[in-house]
Residue frames as a rotation matrix with the C-alpha (Angstrom) as fourth column:
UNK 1
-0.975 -0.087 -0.203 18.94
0.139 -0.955 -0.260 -28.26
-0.171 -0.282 0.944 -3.06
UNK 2
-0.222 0.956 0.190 15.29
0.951 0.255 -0.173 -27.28
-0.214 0.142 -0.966 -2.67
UNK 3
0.293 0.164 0.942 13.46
0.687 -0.721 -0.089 -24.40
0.665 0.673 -0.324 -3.94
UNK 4
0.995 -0.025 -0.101 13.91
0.010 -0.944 0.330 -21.92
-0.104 -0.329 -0.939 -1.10
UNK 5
0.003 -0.999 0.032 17.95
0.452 0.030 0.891 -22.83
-0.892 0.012 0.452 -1.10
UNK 6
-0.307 -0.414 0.857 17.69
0.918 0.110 0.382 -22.13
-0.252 0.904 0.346 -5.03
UNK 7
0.838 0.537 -0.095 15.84
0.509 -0.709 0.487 -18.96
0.194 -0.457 -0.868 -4.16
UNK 8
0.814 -0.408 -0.413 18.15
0.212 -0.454 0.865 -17.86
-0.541 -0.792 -0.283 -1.75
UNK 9
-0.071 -0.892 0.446 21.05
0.730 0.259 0.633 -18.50
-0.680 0.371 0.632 -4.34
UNK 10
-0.098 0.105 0.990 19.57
0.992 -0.065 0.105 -16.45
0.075 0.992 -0.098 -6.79
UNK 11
0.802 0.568 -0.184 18.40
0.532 -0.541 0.651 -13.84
0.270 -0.620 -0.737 -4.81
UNK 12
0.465 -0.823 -0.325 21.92
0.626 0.046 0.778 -13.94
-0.626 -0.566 0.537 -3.07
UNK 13
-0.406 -0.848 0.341 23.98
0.817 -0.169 0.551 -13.25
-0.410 0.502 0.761 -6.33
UNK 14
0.149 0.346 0.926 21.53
0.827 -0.557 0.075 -10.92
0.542 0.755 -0.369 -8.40
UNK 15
0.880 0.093 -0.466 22.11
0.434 -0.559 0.707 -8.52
-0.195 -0.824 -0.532 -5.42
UNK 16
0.207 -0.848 -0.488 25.82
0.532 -0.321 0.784 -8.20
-0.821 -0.421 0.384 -5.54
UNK 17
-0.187 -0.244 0.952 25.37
0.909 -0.410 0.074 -6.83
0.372 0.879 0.299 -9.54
UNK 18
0.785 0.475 0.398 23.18
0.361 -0.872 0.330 -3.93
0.504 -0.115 -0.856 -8.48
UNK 19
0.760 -0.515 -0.397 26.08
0.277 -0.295 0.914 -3.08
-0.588 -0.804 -0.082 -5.51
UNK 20
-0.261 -0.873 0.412 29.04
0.900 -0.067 0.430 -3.69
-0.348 0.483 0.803 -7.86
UNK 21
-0.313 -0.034 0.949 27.63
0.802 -0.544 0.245 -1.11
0.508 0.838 0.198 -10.28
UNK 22
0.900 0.380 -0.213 26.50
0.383 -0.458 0.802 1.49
0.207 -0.804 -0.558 -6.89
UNK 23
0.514 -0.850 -0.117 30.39
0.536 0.211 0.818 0.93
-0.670 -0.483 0.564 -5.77
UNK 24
-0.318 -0.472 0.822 31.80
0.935 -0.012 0.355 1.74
-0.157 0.881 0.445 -9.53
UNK 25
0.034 0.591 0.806 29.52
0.632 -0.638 0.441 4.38
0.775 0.494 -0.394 -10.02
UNK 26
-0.741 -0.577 0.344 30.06
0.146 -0.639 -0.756 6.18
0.655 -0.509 0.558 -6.44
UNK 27
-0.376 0.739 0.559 26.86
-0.359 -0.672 0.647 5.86
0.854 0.043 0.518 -4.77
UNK 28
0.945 0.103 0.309 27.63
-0.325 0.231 0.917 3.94
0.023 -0.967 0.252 -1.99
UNK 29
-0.340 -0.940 0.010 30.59
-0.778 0.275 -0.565 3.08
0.528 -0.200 -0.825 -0.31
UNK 30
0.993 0.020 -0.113 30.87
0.038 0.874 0.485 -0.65
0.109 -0.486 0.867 1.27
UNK 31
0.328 -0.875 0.355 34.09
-0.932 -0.239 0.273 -1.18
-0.154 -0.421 -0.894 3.66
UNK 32
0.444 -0.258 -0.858 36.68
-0.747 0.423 -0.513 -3.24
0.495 0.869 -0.005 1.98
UNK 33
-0.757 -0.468 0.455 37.63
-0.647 0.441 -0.623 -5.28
0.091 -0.766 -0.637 5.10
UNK 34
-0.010 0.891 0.453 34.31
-0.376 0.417 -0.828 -6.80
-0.927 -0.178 0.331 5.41
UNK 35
0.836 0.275 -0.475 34.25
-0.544 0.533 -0.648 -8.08
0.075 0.800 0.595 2.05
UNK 36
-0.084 -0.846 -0.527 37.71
-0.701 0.426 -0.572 -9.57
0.708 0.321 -0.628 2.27
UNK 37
-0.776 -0.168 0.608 36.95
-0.611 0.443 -0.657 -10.93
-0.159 -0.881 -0.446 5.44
UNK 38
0.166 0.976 0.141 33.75
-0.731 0.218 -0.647 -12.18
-0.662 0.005 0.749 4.22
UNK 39
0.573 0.229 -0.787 35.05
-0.819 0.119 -0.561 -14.00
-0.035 0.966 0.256 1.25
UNK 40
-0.328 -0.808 -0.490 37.41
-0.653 0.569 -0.500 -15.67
0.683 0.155 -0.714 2.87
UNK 41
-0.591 0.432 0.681 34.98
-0.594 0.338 -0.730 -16.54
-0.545 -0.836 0.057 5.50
UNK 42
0.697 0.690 -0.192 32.21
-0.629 0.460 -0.627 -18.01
-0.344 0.558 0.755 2.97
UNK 43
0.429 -0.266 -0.863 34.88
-0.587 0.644 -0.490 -20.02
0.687 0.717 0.120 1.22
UNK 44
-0.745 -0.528 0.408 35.96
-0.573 0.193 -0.797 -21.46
0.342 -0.827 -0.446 4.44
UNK 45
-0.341 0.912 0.228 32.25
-0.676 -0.069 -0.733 -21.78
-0.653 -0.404 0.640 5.46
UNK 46
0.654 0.655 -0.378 31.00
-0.734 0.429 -0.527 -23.58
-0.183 0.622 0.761 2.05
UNK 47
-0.276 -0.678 -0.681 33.99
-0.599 0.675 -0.430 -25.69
0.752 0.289 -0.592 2.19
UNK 48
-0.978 0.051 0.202 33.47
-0.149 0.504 -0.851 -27.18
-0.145 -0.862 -0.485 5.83
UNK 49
-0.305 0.793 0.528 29.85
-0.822 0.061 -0.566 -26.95
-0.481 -0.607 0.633 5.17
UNK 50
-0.047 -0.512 -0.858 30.58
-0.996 0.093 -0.001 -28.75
0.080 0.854 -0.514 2.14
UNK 51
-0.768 -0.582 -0.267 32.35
-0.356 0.735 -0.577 -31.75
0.532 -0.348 -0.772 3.80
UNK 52
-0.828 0.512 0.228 29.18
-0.079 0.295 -0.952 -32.14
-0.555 -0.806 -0.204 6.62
UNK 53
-0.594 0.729 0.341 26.90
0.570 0.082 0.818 -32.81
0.568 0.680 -0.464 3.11
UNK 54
-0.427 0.355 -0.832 25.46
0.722 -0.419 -0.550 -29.26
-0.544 -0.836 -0.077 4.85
UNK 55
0.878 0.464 -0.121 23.58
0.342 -0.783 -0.519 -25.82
-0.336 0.414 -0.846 3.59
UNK 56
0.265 -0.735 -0.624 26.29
0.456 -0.475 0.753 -24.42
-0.850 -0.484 0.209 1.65
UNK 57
-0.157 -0.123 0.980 25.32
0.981 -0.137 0.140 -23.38
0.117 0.983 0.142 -1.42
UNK 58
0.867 0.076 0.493 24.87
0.225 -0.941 -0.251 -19.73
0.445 0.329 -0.833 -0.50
UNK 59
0.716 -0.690 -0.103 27.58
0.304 0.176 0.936 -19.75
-0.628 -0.702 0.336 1.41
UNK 60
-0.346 -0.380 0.858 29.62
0.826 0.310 0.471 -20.66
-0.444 0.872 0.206 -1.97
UNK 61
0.322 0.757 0.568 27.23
0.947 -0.266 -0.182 -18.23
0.013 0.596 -0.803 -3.54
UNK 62
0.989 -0.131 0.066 28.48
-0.147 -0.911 0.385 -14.63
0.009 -0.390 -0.921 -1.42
UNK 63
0.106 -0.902 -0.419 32.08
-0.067 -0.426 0.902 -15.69
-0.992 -0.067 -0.106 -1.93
UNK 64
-0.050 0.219 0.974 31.47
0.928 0.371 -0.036 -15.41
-0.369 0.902 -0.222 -5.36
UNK 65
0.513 0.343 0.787 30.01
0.714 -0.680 -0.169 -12.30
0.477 0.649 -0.593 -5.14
UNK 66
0.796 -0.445 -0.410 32.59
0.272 -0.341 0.900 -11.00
-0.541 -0.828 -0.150 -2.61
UNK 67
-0.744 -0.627 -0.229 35.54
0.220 -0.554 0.803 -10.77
-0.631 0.547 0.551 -5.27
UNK 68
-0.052 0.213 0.976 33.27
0.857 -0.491 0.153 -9.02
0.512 0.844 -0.157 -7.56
UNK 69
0.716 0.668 0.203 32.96
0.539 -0.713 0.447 -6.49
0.444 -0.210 -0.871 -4.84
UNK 70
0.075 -0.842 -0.534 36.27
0.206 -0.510 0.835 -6.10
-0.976 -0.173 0.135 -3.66
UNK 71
-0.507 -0.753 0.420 37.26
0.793 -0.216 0.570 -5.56
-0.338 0.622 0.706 -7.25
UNK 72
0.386 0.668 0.636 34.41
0.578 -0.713 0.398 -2.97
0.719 0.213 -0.661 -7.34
UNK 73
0.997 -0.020 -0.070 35.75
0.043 -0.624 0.781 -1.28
-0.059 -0.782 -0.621 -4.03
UNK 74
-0.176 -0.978 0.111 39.76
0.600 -0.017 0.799 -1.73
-0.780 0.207 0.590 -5.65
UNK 75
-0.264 -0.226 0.937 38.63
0.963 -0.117 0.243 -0.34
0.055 0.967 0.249 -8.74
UNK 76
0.636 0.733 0.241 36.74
0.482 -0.622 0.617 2.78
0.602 -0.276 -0.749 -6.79
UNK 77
-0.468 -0.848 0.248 39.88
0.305 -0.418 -0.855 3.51
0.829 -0.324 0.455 -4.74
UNK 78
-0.172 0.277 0.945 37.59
-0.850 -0.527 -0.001 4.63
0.498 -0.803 0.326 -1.66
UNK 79
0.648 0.223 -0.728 38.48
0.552 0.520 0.652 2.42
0.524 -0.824 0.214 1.08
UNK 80
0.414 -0.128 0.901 39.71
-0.819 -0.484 0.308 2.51
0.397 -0.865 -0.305 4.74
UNK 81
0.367 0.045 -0.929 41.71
0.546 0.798 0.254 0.04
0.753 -0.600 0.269 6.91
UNK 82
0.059 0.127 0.990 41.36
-0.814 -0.568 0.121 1.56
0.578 -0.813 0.070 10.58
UNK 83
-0.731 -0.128 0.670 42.09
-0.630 0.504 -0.591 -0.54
-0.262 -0.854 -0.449 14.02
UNK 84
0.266 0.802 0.535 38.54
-0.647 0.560 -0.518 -1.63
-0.714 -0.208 0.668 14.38
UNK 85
0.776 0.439 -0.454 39.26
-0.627 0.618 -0.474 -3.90
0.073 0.652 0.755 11.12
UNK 86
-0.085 -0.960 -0.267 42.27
-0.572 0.267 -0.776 -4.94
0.816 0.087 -0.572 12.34
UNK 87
-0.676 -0.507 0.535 40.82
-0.736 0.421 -0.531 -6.00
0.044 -0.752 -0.658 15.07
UNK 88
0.322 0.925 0.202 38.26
-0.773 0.380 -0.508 -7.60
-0.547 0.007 0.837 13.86
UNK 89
0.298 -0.159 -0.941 40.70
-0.619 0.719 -0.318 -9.54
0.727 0.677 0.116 11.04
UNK 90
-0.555 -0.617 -0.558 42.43
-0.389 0.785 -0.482 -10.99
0.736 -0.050 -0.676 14.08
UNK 91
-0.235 0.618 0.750 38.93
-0.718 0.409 -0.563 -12.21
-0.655 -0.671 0.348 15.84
UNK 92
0.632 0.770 -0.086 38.51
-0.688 0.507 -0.519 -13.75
-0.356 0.387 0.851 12.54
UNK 93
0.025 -0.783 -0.622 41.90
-0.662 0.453 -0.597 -15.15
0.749 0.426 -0.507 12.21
UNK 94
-0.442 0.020 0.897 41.06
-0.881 0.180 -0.438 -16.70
-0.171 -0.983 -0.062 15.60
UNK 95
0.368 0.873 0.320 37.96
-0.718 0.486 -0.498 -18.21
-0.590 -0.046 0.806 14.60
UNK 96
0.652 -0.394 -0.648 39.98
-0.554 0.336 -0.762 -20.07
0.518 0.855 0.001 11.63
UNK 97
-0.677 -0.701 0.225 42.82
-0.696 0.508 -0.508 -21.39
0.242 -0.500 -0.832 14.19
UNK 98
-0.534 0.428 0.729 39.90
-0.590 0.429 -0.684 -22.84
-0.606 -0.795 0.024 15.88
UNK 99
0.740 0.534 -0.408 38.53
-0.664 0.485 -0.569 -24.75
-0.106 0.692 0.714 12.90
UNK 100
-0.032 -0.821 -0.570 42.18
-0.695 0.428 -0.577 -26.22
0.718 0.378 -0.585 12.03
UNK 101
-0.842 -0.400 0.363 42.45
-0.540 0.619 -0.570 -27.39
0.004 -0.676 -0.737 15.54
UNK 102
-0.562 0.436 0.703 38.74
-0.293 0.690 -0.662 -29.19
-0.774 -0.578 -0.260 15.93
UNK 103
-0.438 0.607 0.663 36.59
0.504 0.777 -0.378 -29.64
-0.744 0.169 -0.646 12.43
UNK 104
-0.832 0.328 0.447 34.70
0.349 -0.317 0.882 -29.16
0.431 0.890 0.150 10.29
UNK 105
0.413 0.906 -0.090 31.58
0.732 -0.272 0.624 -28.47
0.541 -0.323 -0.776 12.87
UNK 106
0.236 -0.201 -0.951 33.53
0.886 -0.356 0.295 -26.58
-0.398 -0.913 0.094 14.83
UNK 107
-0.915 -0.348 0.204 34.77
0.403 -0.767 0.500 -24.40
-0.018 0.540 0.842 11.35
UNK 108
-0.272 0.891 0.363 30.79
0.646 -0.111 0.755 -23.84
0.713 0.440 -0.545 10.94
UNK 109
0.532 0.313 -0.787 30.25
0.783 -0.537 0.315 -22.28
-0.324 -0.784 -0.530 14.17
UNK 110
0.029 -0.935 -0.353 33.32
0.776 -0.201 0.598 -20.59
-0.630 -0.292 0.720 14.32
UNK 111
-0.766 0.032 0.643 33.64
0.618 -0.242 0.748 -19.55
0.179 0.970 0.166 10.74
UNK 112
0.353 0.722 0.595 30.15
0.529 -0.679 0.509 -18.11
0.772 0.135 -0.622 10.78
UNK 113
0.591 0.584 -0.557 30.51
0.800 -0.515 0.308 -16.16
-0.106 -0.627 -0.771 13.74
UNK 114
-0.369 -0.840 -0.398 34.00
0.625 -0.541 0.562 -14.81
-0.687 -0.041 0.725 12.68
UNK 115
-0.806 -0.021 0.592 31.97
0.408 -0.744 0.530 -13.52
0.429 0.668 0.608 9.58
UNK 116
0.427 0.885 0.184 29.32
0.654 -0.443 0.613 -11.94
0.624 -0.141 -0.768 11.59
UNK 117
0.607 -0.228 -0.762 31.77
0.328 -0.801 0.501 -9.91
-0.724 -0.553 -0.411 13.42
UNK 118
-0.631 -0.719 0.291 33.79
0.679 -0.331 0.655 -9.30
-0.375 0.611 0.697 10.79
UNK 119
-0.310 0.749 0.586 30.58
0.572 -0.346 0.744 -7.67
0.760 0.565 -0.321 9.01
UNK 120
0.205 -0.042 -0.978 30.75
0.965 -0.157 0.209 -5.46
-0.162 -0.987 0.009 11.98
UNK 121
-0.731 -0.615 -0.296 32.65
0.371 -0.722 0.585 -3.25
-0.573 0.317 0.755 10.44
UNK 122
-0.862 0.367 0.351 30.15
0.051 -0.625 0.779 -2.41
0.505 0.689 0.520 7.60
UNK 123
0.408 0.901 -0.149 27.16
0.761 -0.245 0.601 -2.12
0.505 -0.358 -0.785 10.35
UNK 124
0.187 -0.380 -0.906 29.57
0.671 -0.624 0.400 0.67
-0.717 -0.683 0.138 11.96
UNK 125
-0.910 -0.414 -0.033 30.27
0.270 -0.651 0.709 2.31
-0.315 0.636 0.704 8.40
UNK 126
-0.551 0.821 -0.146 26.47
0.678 0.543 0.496 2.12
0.487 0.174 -0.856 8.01
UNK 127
0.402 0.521 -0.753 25.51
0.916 -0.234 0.326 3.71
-0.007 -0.821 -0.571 11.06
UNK 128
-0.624 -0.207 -0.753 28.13
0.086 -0.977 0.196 6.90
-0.776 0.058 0.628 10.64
UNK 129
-0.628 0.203 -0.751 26.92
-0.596 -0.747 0.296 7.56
-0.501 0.634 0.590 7.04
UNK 130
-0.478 0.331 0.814 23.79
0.051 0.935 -0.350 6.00
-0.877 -0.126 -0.464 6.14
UNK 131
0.550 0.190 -0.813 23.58
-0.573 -0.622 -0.533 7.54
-0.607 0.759 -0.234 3.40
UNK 132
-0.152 -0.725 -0.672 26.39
-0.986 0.155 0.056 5.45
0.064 0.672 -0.738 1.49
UNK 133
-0.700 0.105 0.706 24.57
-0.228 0.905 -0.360 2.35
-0.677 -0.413 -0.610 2.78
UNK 134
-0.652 0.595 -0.469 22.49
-0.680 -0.186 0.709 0.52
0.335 0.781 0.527 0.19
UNK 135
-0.849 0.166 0.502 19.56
-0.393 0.437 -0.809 -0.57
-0.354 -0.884 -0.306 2.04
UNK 136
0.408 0.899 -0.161 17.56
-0.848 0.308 -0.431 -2.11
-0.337 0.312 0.888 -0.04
UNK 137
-0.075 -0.389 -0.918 20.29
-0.408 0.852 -0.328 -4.76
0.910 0.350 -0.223 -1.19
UNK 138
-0.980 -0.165 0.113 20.80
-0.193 0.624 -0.757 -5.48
0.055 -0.763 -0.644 2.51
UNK 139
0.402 0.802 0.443 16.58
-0.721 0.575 -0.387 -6.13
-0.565 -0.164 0.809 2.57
UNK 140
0.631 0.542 -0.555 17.10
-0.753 0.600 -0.270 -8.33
0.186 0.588 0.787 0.05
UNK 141
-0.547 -0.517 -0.658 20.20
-0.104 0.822 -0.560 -10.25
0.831 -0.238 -0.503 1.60
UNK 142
-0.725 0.325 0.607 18.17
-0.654 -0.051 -0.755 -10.42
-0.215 -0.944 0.250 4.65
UNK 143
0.233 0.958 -0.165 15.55
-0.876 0.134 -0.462 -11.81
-0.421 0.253 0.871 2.72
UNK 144
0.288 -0.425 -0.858 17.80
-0.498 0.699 -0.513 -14.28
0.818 0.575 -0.011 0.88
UNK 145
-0.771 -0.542 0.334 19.40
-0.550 0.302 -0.779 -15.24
0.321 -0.784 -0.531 4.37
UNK 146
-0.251 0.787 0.564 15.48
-0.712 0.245 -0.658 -16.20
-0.656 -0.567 0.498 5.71
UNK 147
0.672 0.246 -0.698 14.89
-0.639 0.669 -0.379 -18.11
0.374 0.701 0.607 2.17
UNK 148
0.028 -0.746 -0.665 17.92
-0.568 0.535 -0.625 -20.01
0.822 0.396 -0.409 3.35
UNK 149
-0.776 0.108 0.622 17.57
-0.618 0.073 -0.783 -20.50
-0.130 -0.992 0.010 6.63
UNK 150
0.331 0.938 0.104 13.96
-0.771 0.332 -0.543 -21.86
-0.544 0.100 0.833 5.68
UNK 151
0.564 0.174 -0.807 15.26
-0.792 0.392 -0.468 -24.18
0.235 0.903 0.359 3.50
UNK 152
-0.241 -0.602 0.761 17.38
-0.964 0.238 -0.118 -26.04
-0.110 -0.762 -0.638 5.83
UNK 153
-0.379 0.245 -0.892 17.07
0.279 0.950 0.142 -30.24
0.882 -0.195 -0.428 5.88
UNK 154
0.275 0.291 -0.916 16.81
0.750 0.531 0.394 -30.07
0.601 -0.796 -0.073 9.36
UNK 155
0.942 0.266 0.206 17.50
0.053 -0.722 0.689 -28.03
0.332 -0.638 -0.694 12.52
UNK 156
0.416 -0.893 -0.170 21.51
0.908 0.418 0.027 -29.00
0.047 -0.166 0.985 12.50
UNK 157
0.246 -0.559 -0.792 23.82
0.014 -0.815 0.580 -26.58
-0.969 -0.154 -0.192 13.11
UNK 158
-0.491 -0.828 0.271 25.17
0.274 0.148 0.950 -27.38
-0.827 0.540 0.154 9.49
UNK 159
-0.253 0.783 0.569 22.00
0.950 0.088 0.301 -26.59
0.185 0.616 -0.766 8.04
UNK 160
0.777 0.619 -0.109 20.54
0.626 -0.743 0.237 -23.20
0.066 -0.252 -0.965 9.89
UNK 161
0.408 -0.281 -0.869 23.63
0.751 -0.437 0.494 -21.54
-0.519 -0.854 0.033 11.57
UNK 162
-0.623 -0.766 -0.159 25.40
0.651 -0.620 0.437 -19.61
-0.434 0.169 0.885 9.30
UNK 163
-0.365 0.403 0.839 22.46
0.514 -0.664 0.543 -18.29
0.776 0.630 0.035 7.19
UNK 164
0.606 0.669 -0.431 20.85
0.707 -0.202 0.678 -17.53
0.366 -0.715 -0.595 10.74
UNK 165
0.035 -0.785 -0.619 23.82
0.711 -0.416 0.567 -15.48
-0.702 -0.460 0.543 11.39
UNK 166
-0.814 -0.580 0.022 23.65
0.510 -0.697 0.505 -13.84
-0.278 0.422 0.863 8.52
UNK 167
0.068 0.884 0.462 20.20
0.704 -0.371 0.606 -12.92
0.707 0.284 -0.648 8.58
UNK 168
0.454 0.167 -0.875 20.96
0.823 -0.454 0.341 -11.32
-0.341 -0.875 -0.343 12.06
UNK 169
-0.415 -0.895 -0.163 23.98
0.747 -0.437 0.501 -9.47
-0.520 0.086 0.850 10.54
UNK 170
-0.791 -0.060 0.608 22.25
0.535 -0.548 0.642 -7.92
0.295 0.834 0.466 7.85
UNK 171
0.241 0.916 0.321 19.39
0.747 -0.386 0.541 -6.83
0.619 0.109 -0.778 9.50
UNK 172
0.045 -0.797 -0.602 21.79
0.732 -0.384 0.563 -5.27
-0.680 -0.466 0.566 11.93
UNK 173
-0.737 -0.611 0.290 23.04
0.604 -0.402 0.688 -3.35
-0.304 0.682 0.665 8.77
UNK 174
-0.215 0.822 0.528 19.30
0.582 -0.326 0.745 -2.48
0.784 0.468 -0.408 7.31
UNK 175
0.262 -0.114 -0.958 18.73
0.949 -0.152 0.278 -1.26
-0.178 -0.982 0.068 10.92
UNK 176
-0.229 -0.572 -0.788 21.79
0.290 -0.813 0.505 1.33
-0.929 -0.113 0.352 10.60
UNK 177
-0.865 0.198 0.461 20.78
0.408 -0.257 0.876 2.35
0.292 0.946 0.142 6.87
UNK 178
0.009 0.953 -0.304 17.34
0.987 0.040 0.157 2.99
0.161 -0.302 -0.940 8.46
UNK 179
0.006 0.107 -0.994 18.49
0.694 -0.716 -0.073 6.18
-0.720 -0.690 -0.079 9.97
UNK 180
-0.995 0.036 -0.092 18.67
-0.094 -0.625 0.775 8.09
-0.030 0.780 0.626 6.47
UNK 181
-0.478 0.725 0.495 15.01
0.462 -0.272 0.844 7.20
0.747 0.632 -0.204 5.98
UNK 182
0.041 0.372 -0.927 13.97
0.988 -0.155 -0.018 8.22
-0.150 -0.915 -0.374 9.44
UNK 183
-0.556 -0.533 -0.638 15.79
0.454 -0.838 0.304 11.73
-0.696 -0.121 0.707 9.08
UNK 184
-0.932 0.320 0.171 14.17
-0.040 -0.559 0.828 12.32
0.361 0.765 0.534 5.66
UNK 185
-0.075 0.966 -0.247 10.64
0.779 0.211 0.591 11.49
0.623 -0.148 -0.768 6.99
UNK 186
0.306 0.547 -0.779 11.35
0.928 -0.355 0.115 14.07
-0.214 -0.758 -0.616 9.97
UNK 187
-0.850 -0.279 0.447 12.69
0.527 -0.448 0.722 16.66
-0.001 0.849 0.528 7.81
């Protein structure tokens, strides 16, 4: 693991404290589908990337901090499970069939892309109330995602794709969080 991977790891986890204690405390809401779906995606993801001696130490890193946030968003009682996540669990139950049936390279694609739609959901909870979005953690996963992404061996899919996916995702997310500062600025 080189420095920007070890970076990215750190970076990764110290984030999800600040959130947990946001979540607990009420000051943002974060949509409990997307973390479940995430967590099982990353441990899917760092397992297959795992196996292809690939990037997968953040991977490993966000399902870590994924059950600290569902048990922050169980222990907060304010979630939601609407269609859209329903249909999103069964694009990502898709993506999973399609790993079983062809690989481990094929779980990497897959896998990542199932969590970048899955994480759909919290760029739509985002965008209604961007106010409950905490958009400075998502800079800083964004920022962790680019440390990782940099930090790659090589230009393999097993190496770039998933953090590249999640760099897209989250800026996606920072994006929709954006519109609270915009509003206060024209205020």
């Amino acid at each position: 693991m080189n420095i920007y991977q070890k970076m990215a790891v750190i970076l990764g986890l110290s984030l999800f404290l600040p959130l947990a204690w946001q979540i607990v405390t009420g000051k943002v809401t974060q949509n409990l589908a997307t973390f479940l779906l995430w967590g099982a995606q990353d441990a899917i993801l760092a397992s297959a990337l795992y196996t292809q001696n690939g990037n997968w130490q953040l991977a490993a890193a966000y399902m870590c901090g994924s059950v600290l946030i569902i048990m922050c968003i169980l222990k907060s009682r304010v979630f939601e499970w609407t269609d859209f996540e329903t249909y999103m669990s069964v694009l990502v139950l898709s993506c999973l069939v399609m790993w079983k049936i062809n690989g481990p390279s094929w779980a990497t694609v897959m896998t990542s892309l199932g969590m970048f739609f899955g994480g759909l959901s919290q760029v739509k909870d985002s965008w209604k109330d961007p106010s409950k979005s905490p958009l400075k953690t998502y800079v800083g996963y964004t920022i962790a995602n680019i440390l990782s992404v940099i930090g790659g061996k090589s230009w393999a899919i097993e190496e770039r794709f998933y953090p590249m996916c999640c760099t897209i995702l989250c800026a996606m997310i920072v994006v929709a969080s954006l519109r609270k500062t915009k509003t206060a600025i024209v205020s």
